[in-house]
One Martini backbone bead per residue (centre of mass of N, CA, C, O) as a GRO file, in nm:
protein
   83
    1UNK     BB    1  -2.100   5.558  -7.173
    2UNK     BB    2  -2.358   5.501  -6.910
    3UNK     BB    3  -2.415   5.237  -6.823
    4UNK     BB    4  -2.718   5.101  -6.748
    5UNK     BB    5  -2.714   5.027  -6.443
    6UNK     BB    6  -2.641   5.306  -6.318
    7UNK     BB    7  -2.870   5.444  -6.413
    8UNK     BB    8  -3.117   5.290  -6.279
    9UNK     BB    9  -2.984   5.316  -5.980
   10UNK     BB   10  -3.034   5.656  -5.985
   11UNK     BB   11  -3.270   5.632  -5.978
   12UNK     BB   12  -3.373   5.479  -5.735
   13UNK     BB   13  -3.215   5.657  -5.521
   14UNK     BB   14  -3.443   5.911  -5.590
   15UNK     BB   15  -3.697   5.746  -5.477
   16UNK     BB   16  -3.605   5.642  -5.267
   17UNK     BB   17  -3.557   5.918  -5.070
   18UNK     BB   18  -3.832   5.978  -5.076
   19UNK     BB   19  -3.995   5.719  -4.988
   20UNK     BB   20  -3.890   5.750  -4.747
   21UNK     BB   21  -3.979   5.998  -4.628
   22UNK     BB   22  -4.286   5.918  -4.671
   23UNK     BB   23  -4.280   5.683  -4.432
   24UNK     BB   24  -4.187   5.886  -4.190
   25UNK     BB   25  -4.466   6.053  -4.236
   26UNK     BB   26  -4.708   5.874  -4.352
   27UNK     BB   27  -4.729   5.913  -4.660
   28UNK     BB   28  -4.919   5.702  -4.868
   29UNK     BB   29  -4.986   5.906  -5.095
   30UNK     BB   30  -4.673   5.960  -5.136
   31UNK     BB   31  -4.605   5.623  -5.185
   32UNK     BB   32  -4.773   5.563  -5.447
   33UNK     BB   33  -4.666   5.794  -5.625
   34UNK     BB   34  -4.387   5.712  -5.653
   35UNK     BB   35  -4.432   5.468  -5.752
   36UNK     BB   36  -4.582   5.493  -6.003
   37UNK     BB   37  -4.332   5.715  -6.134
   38UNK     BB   38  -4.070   5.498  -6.095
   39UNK     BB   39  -4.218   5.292  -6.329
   40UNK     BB   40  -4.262   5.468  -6.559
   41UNK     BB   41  -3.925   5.605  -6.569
   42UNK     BB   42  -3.830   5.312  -6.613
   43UNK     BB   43  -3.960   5.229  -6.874
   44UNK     BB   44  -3.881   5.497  -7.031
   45UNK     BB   45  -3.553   5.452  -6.998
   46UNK     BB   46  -3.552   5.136  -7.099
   47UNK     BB   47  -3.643   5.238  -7.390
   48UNK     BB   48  -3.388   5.450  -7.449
   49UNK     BB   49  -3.181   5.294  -7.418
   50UNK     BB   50  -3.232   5.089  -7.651
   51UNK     BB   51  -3.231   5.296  -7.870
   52UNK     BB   52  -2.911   5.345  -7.794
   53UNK     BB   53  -2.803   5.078  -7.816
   54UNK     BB   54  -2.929   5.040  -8.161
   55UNK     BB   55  -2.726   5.286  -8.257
   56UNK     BB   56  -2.477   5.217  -8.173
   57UNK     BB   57  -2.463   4.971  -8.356
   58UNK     BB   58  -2.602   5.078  -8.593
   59UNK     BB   59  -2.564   5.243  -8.882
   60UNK     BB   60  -2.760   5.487  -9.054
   61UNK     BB   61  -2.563   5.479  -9.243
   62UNK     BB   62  -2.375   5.363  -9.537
   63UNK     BB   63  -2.088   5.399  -9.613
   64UNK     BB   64  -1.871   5.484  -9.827
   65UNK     BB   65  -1.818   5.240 -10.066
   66UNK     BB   66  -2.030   4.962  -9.966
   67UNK     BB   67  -2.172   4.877 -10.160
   68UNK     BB   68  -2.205   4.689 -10.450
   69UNK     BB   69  -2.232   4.879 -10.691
   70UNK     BB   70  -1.918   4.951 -10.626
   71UNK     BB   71  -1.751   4.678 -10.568
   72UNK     BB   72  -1.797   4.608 -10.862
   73UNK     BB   73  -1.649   4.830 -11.013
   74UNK     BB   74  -1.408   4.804 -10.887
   75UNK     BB   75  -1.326   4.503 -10.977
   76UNK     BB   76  -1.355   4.612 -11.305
   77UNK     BB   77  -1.111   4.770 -11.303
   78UNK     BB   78  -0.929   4.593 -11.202
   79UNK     BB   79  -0.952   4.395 -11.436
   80UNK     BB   80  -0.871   4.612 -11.644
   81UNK     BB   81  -0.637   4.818 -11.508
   82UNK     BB   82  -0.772   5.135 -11.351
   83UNK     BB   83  -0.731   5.170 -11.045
   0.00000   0.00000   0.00000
């Protein structure tokens, strides 16, 4: 997995080249307009982080064999002997 800072510096260095380039054609209303694009895709990237971060962390569903009433069955077979 591609760290956080990687990807937004990839995002940013797309941007930074564009917006260089209409700089120096002095088109304003396309640095207004990368400005405004690159602040958007920058909010919905670190939003979608965020969530691939949050899946990393915790999985989706609990192994089998994890729950409370499984774990106490265990111990009731281990303590009769049938384990």
């Amino acid at each position: 997995m591609r760290p956080r800072d990687k990807i937004l510096g990839n995002l940013e260095a797309i941007y930074r080249e564009s917006f260089d380039r209409a700089k120096e054609a002095t088109d304003d209303r396309r640095m207004a307009d990368l400005e405004n694009s690159y602040m958007r895709d920058q909010l919905m990237l670190e939003i979608l982080l965020d969530i691939r971060d949050l899946f990393a962390v915790a999985p989706a569903a609990p192994a089998k064999g994890t729950s409370a009433l499984e774990k106490l069955e265990s111990l009731r077979r281990l303590a009769r002997g049938k384990l």
